[in-house]
C-alpha positions in Angstrom: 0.0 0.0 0.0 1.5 3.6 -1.0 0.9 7.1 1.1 0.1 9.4 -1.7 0.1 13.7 -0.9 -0.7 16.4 -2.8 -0.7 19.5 -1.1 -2.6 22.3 -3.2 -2.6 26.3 -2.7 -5.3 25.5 -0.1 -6.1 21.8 0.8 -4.2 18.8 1.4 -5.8 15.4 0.1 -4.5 12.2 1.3 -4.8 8.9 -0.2 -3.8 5.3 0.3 -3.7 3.2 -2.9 -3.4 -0.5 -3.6 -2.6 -2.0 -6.6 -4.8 1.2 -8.2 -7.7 0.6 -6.1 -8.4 3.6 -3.8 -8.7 2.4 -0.2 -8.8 6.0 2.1 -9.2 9.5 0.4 -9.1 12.9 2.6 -9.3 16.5 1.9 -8.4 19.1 4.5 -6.4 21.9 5.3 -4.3 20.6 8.3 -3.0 17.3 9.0 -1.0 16.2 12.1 1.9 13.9 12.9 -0.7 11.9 15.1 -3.1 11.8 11.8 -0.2 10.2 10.0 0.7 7.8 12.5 -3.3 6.6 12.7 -3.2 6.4 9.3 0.1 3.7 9.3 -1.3 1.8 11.9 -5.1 1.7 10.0 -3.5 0.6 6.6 0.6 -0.4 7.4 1.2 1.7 4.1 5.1 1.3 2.7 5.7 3.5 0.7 5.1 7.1 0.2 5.4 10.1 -2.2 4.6 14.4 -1.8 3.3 16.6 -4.0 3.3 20.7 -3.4 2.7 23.7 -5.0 4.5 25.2 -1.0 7.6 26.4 -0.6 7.7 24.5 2.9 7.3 20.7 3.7 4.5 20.1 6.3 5.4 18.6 9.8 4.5 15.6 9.2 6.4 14.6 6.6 10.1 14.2 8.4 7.8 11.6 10.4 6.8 9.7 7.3 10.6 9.9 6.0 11.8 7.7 8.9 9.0 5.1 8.8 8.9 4.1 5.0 11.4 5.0 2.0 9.6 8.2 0.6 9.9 10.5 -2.0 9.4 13.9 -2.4 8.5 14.4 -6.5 10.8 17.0 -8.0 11.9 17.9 -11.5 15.1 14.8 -10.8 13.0 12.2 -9.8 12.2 10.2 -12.7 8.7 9.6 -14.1 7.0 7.2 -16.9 6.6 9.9 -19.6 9.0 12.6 -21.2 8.8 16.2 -20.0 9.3 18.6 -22.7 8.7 21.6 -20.8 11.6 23.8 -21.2 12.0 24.8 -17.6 11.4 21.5 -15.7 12.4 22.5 -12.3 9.6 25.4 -12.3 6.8 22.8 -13.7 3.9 22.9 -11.0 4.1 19.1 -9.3 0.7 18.7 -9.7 0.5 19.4 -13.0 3.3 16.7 -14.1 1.5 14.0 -11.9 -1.7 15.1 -13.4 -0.2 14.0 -16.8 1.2 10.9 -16.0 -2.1 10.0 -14.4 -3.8 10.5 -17.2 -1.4 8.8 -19.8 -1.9 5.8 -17.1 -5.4 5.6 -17.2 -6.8 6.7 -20.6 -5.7 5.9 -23.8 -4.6 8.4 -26.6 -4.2 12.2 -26.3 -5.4 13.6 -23.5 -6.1 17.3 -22.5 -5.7 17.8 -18.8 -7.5 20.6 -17.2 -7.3 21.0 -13.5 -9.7 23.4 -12.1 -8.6 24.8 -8.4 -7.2 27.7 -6.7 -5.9 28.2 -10.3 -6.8 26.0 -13.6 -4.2 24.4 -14.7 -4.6 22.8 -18.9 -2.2 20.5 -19.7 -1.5 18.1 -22.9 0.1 14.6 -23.3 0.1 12.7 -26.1 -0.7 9.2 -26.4 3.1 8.3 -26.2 3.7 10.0 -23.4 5.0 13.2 -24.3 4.4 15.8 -22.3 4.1 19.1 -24.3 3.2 21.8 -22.0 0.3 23.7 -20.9 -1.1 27.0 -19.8 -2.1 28.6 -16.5 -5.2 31.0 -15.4 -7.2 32.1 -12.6 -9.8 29.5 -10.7 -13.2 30.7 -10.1 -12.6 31.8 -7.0 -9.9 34.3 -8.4 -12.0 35.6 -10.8 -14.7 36.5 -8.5 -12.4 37.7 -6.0 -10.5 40.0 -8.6 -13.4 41.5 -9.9 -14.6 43.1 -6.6 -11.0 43.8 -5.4 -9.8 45.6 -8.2 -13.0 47.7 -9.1 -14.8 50.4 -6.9 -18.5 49.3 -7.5 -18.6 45.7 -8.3 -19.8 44.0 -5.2 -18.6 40.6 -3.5 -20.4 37.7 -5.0 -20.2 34.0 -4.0 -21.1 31.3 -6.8 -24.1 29.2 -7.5 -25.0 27.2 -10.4 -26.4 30.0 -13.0 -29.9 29.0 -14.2 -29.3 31.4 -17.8 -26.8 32.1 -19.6 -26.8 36.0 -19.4 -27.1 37.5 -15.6 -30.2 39.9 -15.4 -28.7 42.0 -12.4 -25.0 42.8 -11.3 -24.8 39.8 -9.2 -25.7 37.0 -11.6 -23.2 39.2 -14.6 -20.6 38.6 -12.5 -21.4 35.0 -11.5 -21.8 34.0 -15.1 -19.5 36.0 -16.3 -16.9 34.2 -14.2 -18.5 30.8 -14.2 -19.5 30.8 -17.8 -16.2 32.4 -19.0 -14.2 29.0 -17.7 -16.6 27.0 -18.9 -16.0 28.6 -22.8 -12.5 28.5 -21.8 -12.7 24.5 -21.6 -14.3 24.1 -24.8 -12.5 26.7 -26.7 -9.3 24.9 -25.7 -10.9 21.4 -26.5 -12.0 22.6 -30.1 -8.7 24.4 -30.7 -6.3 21.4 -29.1 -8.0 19.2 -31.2 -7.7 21.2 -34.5 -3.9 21.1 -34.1 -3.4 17.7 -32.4 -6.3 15.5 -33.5 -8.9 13.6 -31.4 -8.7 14.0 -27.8 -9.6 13.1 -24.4 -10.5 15.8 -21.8 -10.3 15.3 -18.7 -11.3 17.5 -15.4 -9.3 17.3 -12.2 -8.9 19.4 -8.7 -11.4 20.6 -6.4 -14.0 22.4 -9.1 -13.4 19.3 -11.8 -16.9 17.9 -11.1 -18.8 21.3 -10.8 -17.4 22.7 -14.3 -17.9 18.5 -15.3 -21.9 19.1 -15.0 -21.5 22.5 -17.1 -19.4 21.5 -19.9 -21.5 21.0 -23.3 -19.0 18.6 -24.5 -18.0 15.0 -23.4 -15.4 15.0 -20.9 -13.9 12.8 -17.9 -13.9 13.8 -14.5 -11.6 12.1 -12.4 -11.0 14.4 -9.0 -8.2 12.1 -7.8 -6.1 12.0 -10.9 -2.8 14.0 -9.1 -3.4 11.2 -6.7 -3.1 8.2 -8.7 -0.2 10.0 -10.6 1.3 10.3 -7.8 0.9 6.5 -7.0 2.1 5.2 -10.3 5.4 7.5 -10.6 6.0 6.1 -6.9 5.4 2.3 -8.4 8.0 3.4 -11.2 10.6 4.0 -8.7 
């Protein structure tokens, strides 16, 4: 059993896989030594691998360092695809174990789009080429921006828009964020397709499954992709 982490701008999720079957999955913003050491005695796990987008390591990993052989995933550590990002070392964790996860677990191109803090759309070809991606502000940002940096918009919290044009200030900016990353994931879709050929798109991170329900194309939605990415470049080792 392998201890897989992936520590995000705001969360940290947890998971214990087997053999690719998940067998504990747990998203929060603080985890203890003690929570750890709960967690080994629950599922004797023997392995273990970190993801983060943090400049710091949490407590609890120089805990899981001297228990199991563990690795914390960097730009040296090799993985089961080829990274042809030109600055390796500044590639977002995440995003790389994103990729691998998704070269693992669904055959030919795929389009990775991971929809957090930030969204995060990344492609890999069906021989496991990694070619890149591109970055832009999560939903959150978006609504968060628009009343920061303005002097009259208001503060607006999101809900699922009903119609697709808002009929007072609150629901513009609602759909304007909401909708705007929703064309976003089909405009790249269409365009990634035109260059690359047939595709597979698939939605990851914390907002993967609400966008999932608004996109008007077929997709995957797979929330624990980093996760199992994580797991199999661990396996590789």
């Amino acid at each position: 059993m392998n201890l897989c982490i992936d520590i995000g701008n705001t969360f940290i999720k947890i998971a214990i896989i087997k053999n690719e079957d998940l067998l504990f999955f747990k998203s929060q913003k603080k985890w203890l030594v003690r929570d750890i050491k709960n967690l080994k005695k629950k599922f004797n796990f023997q392995k273990a691998i970190i993801s983060t987008v943090r400049k710091s390591l949490p407590r609890f990993w120089p805990f899981i360092e001297k228990t199991v052989p563990s690795y914390n995933l960097d730009h040296k550590l090799p993985i089961p695809i080829k990274n042809h990002y030109d600055t390796p070392k500044t590639l977002g964790k995440d995003r790389i174990a994103a990729a691998v996860g998704a070269f693992k677990a669904y055959k030919g191109n795929n389009l990775v789009i991971d929809i957090g803090t930030c969204i995060t759309i990344d492609y890999i070809d069906k021989k496991g080429n990694y070619w890149g991606g591109n970055i832009s502000p999560g939903i959150e940002l978006r609504l968060k921006a628009m009343h920061q940096f303005t002097a009259n918009l208001p503060s607006v919290r999101r809900k699922t828009p009903k119609i697709m044009l808002g009929t007072n200030t609150v629901n513009a900016i609602n759909n304007g964020a909401i909708w705007g990353i929703v064309t976003e994931i089909e405009a790249y879709k269409d365009r990634i397709t035109t260059k690359y050929g047939r595709i597979n798109v698939i939605l990851t991170g914390g907002d993967g499954a609400f966008f999932g329900d608004l996109v008007n194309s077929k997709i995957f939605v797979n929330t624990n992709l980093v996760l199992f990415g994580l797991n199999e470049i661990l396996v590789y080792q």
